[in-house]
N, C-alpha and C positions, 0 to 999 in steps of 0.2 A: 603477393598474396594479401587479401584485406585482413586487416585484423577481426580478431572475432570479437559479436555485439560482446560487451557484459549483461549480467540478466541481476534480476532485485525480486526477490520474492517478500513481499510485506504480510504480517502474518498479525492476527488480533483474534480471542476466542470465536468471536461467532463472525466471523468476516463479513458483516453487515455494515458495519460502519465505518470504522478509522481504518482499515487496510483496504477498504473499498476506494475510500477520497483518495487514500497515497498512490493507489495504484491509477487510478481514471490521471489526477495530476501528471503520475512521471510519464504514462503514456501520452497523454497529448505533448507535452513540453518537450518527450526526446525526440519525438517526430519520427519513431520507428527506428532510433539508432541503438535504443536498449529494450531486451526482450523481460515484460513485466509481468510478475505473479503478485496472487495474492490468497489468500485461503487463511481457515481457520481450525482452533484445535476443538472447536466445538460449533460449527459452524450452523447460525439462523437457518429459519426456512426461507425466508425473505432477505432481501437489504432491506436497511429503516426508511421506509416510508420521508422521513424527517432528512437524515442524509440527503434521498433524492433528489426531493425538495432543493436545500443548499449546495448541492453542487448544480442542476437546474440553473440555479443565479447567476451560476459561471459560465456557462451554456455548454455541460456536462451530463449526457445523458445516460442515467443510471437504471434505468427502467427495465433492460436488459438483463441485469448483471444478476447472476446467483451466486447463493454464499457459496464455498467449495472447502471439503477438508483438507487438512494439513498432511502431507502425507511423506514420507520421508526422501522420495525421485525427487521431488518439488523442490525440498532442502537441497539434493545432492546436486540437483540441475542451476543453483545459484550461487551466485559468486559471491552476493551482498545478501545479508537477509535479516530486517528489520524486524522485530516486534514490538508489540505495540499492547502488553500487559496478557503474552501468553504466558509468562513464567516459565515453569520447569518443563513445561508438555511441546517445548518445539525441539526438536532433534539438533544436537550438535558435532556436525564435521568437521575435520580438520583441513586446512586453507580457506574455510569460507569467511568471508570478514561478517558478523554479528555487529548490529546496533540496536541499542533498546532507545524507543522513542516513549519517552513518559506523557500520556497525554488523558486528559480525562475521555471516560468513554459517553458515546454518547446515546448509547441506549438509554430508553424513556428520555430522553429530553426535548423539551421543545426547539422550532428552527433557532430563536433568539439564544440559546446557550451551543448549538452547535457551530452555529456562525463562527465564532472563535475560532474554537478547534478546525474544521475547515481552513479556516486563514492557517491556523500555526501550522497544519500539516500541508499547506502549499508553501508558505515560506521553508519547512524541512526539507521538502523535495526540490526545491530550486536550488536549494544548496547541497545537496545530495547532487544534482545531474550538474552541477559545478566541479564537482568533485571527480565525477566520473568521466565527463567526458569533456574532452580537451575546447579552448573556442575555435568554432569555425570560422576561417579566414576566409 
């Protein structure tokens, strides 16, 4: 019997930006081996414009994507589940492994200060899906 995928749900207020990059990154990079969520506890009408843009650079297209609420299935359906400065308002289960990713947000800012952030949360996800899933030989 295969084993079953793990799943990451990334969670950030208005899932516009920083749980948007984490999730576009771990889905391309696990190549469909982990099932990805992302939502917010107060989730944009849009993704940022600005985001777009810098993942765009990566050849990441965001154009797509809408913000989505945070909702407690989403918690209970993930194994991993990152935020990224929801604080108190994401649901907490027991067996789910929690990670707080401290990262500046990048609402209002322009592409040159998102840039960063971008890089740091693909460097956290590459070592996140290190973490998760074994090398393939």
């Amino acid at each position: 019997m295969a084993e079953p995928k793990p799943s990451v749900l990334f969670v950030c207020v208005h899932n516009a930006g920083r749980s948007q990059m984490a999730a576009a990154f771990l889905n391309r990079l696990a190549e469909g081996r982990i099932d990805v969520r992302s939502a917010g506890s107060a989730p944009a009408e849009t993704v940022n414009p600005a985001v777009v843009l810098a993942m765009a650079e990566r050849g990441i297209d965001l154009h797509a994507e809408v913000p989505k609420i945070l909702t407690a299935a989403a918690v209970r359906a993930s194994d991993v589940v990152i935020t990224m400065g929801c604080g108190d308002t994401c649901p907490v289960f027991p067996g789910k492994t929690y990670l707080d990713w401290r990262l500046d947000d990048p609402a209002g800012q322009g592409l040159g200060a998102i840039r960063p952030i971008r890089n740091e949360i693909e460097r956290r996800v590459r070592d996140l899906l290190d973490r998760l899933l074994p090398p393939v030989s």
